[in-house]
N, C-alpha and C positions, 0 to 999 in steps of 0.2 A: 663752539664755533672755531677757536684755537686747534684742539684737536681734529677738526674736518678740514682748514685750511694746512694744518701740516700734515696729512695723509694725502691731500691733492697734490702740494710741491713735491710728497716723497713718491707718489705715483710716477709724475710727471718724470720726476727725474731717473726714475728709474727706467720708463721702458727707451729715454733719450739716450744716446750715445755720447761721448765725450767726444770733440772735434779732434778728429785727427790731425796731427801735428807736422812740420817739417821734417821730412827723411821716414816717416810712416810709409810701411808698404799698403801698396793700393789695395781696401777695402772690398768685399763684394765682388770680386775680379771673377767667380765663377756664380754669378745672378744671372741669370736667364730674362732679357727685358727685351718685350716687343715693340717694333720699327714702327714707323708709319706706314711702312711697307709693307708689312704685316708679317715680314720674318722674323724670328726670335734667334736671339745671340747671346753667348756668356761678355759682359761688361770689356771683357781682354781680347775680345777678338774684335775689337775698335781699334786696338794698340796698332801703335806701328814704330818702324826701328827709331826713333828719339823719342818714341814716348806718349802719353794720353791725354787731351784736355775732356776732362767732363764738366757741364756747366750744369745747376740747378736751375732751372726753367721750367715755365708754363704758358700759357697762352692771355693769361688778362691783366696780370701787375700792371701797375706804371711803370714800377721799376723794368722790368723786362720792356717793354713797348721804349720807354726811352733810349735803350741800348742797342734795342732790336735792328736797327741799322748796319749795326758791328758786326753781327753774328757771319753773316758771307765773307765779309771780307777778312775776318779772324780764322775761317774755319777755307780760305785758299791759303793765307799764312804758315796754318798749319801742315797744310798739304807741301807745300813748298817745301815746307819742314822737316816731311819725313814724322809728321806728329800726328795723333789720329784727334778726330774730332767727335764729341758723344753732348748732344742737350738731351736731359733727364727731365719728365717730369714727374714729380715726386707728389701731389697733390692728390692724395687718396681720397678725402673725405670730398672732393669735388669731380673723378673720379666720371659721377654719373651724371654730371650736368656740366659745367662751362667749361674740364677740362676731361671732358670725356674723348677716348681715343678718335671720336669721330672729328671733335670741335682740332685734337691735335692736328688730324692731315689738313682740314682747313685752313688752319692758323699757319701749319708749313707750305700748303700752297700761296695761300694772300703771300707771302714772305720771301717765294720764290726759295726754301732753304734747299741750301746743297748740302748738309749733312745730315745723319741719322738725327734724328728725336724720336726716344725710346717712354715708353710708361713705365713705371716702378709701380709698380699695383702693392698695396699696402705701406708706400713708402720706407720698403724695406733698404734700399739700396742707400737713401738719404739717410737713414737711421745709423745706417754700419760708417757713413763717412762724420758722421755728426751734424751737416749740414741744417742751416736753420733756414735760409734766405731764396730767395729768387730774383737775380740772378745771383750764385756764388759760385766761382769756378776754380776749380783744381786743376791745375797741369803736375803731371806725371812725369820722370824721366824714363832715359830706356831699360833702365832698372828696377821700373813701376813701382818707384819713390816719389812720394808728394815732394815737387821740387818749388811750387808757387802756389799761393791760395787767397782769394777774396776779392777784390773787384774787377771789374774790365780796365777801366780808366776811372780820372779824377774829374771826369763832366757827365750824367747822362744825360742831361738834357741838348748837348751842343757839340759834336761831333769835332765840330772846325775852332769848339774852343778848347778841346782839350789840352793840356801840358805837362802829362803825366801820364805814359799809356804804358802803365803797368804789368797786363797781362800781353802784350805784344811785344817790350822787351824782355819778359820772361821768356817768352816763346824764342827770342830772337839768342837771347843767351845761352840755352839748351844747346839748338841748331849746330849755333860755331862754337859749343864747349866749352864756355866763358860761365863765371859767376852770375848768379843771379841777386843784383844788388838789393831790390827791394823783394824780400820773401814774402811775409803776407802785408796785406792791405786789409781795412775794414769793408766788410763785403755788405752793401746796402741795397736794401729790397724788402719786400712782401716777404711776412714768413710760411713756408711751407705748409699746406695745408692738411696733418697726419690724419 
């Protein structure tokens, strides 16, 4: 029993990646991940001159649904920014049922989203950043350097009580060249479903 439970942890941990770290260059930047639009792109041609938010998403967590609000008005922020915006979904083993490519244009129509959400078919791209979570977002600088990582803010459930919007003054720090005081944050959500 001992020996089958530590060949599971050493599986496990082997085909997972280690999370990449602050000042890590951007992971997976030539993956090929299909739009809801049904174009296919390498991860980098999202970039733009200050830099890349990619966010771990899907369409059924709580975790995401209570965020889900954020995501437009983070991903005009970003535009403002000069920063590109990428929601990933990483959910292979779901894949063929509730986050299957179809359920994803649905879930970006209900949403109204104004940016790309791409598929990582095999959760290969989540694997290469180490990411566990849904939502978990990494912003990129313009030297496709993990410059922030881990939650949106310190509320999901309450937009108007937030007091701590972490991933927007990252985003805001970037922009005007400024430090980014709080680098990562614990990033809280569903885990990814490989």
């Amino acid at each position: 029993m001992i020996r089958i439970l530590v060949l599971c942890i050493f599986v496990y941990t082997t085909l997972m990646s280690e999370e990449i770290s602050i000042g890590s260059k951007m992971p997976g930047s030539d993956f090929i991940l299909k739009n809801i639009d049904g174009k296919e792109s390498e991860l980098i041609s999202y970039k733009k001159k200050n830099g890349l938010l990619v966010i771990f998403s899907c369409n059924t967590c709580p975790w995401v649904i209570r965020w889900q609000d954020r995501y437009n008005p983070i991903s005009e922020l970003c535009a403002k920014s000069e920063i590109g915006f990428v929601a990933v979904n990483s959910n292979a083993s779901l894949h063929e049922s509730v986050d299957s490519f179809e359920s994803m244009v649905e879930h970006a129509n209900k949403y109204n989203y104004k940016f790309p959400y791409v598929v990582d078919s095999s959760s290969k791209l989540a694997k290469s950043f180490g990411a566990m979570k849904t939502p978990h977002v990494y912003l990129f600088n313009s030297n496709g350097e993990l410059a922030y990582s881990g939650a949106i803010d310190d509320n999901a459930k309450n937009a108007k009580k937030v007091k701590r919007n972490y991933l927007t003054d990252a985003i805001n720090s970037i922009s005007n060249g400024k430090p980014i005081k709080n680098k990562t944050t614990k990033a809280l959500g569903c885990s990814i479903k490989f």
